[in-house]
N, C-alpha and C positions, 0 to 999 in steps of 0.2 A: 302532473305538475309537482314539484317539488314545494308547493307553501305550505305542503301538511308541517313542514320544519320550523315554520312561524305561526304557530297555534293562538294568538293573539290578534292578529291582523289578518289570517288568510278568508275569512268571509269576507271582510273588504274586499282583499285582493282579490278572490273568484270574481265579483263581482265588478273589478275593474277593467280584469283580464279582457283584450279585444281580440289578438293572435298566443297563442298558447304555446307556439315555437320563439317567441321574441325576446323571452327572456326579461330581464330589470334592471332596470336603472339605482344603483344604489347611494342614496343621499345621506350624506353625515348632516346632524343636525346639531348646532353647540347647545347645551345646556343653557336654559333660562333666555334664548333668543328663538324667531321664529325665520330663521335665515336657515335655508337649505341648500347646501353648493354638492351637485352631482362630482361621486366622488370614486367609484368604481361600478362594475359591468358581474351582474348575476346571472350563470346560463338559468332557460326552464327549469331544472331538477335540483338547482340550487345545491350544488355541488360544489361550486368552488367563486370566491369573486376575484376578479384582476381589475386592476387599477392602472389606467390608460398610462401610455407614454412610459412603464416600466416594465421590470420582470418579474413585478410581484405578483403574491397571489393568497389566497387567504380557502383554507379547506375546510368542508364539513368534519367532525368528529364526535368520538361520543365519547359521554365521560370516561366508559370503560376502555377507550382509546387511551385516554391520557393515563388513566391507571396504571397500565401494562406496555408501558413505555420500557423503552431500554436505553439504558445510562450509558454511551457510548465513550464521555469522559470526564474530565472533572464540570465542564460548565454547558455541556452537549447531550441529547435524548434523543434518541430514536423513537417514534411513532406511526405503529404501521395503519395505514389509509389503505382503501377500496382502490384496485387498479382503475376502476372503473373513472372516480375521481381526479387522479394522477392525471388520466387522460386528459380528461376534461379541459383538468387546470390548463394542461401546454398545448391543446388547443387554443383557448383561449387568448393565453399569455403570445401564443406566435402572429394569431391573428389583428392580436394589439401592436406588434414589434414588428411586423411586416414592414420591408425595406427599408428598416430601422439598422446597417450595418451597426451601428455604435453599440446596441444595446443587443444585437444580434452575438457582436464577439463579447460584452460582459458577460453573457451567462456562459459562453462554451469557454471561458477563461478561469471560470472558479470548479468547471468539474474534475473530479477526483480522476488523478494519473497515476501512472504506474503502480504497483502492485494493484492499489486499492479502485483505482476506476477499473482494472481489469474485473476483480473479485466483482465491481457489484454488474457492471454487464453481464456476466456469464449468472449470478444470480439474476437477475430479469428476465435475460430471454430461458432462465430454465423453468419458469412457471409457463412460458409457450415454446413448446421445444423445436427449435429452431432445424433449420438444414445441420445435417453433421457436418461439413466442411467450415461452416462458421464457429460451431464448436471446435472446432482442430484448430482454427485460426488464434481464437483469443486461447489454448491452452497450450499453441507455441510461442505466442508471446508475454504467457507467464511464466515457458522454461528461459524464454531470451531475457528475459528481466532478471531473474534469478540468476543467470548464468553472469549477466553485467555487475550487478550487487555484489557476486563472490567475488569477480573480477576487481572491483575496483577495495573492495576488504584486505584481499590478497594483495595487494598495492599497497594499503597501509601498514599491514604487518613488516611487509619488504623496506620501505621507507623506515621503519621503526628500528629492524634490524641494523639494515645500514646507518643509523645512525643520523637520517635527513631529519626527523622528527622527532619531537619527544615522545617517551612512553607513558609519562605520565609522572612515574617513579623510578628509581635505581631499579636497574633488575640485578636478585638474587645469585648473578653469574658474569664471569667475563664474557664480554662479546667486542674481541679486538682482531681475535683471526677468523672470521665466520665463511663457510662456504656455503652452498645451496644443497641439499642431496636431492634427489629424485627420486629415491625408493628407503622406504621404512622409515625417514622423518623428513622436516621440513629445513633443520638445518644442521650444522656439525660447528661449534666454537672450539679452538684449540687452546690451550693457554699454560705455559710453563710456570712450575714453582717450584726451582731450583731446578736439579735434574730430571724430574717427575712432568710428563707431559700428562695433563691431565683434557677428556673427552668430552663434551656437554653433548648431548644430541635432545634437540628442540625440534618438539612438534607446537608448530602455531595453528589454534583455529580462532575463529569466529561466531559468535553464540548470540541467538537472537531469543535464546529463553533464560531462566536467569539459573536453570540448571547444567551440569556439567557437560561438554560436551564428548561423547563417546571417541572411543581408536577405531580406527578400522583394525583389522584380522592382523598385517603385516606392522601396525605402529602400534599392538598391542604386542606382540613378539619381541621386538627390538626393547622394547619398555624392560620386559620381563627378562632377556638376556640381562642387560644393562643393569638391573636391580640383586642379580644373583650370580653376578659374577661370574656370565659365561659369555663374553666378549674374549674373544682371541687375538692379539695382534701380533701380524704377520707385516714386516716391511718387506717389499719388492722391488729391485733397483732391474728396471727392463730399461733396455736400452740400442742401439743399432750400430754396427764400426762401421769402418770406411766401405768397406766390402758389400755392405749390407748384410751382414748377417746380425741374426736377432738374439739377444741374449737376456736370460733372466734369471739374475741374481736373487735367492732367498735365503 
């Protein structure tokens, strides 16, 4: 039995104990009254209490639990508990919520989605390692998430480009004849100043650290032409007569 945890009371309690599997009835009592209203549900091992008709739950811990917390953000702590406990608790908590839809969809409505509900699944079932087809499962739906986040980044840079959206600030360049490329950057802006056609070529990324974000091999190239003046321009007038014959003027 779990009363070795209430060192105060547990002689009583042995002593009251009838069934040892039955667990306790846990009563709040207000200060300076002798009114006692049952007010949550103690398993035997006294691991965890829930309190009926919610999806609460309240856990054993030890101080050095709280010590070695981890600060997850500015007003949020992580504190790691006995799986043992964890169990316990949604035990518990299910057996209280049983055909409870209402209170069934509040909890599966506050668990963490995309990226971060993936990350802590794949943390859990890796402390019992699962079938390998379920791992393949959740780590192609952290490339299919990754893959939608670039997608929809990519969308905004494009938007920004075109001119749907602000960028925030004036950009440092014209951007009035812009086309797309496909190979060595992300875009090409043309813009005349006087006779002088002058070339931008824009690589747009996306950074989720707050350091710089790397070139690949061919948009480190084109950088480095562009910077040393070894851009060549070659205009080509191809075109096709009546005949069909092809022709290409340089």
């Amino acid at each position: 039995m779990g009363i070795e945890r209430f060192p105060l009371s547990k002689k009583r309690l042995k002593k009251a104990i009838v069934k040892k599997t039955a667990g306790f009835n846990v009563q709040l009592t207000p200060v300076g009254t002798r009114t006692h209203v049952r007010s949550a549900n103690l398993d035997p091992d006294c691991l965890a209490f829930t309190v009926p008709k919610t999806t609460h739950a309240y856990v054993f811990v030890e101080r050095e639990d709280l010590e070695e917390r981890i600060q997850t953000s500015d007003t949020e702590s992580s504190i790691t508990i006995s799986e043992e406990t964890a169990i316990r608790a949604i035990e518990m908590i299910d057996a209280e919520i049983a055909g409870d839809k209402r209170l069934i969809s509040r909890w599966r409505t506050k668990l963490a989605t995309g990226f971060a509900g993936v990350r802590i699944r794949l943390k859990r079932i890796s402390r019992n390692p699962p079938k390998s087809n379920e791992v393949k499962k959740l780590e192609a739906e952290i490339r299919r998430l990754k893959d939608q986040a670039n997608k929809e980044a990519g969308t905004v840079i494009e938007m920004q480009i075109a001119g749907l959206i602000p960028m925030g600030e004036k950009p440092p360049i014209p951007l009035k004849h812009v086309v797309q490329m496909h190979y060595g950057c992300d875009w090409l802006s043309m813009a005349w100043k006087g006779p002088q056609l002058h070339l931008f070529w824009i690589e747009s990324n996306l950074t989720r650290t707050p350091s710089l974000p790397p070139l690949t091999r061919n948009e480190q190239r084109l950088r480095n032409a562009s910077q040393n003046d070894l851009i060549f321009n070659h205009h080509c007038h191809h075109w096709v007569d009546m005949e069909g014959n092809i022709h290409w003027d340089l």
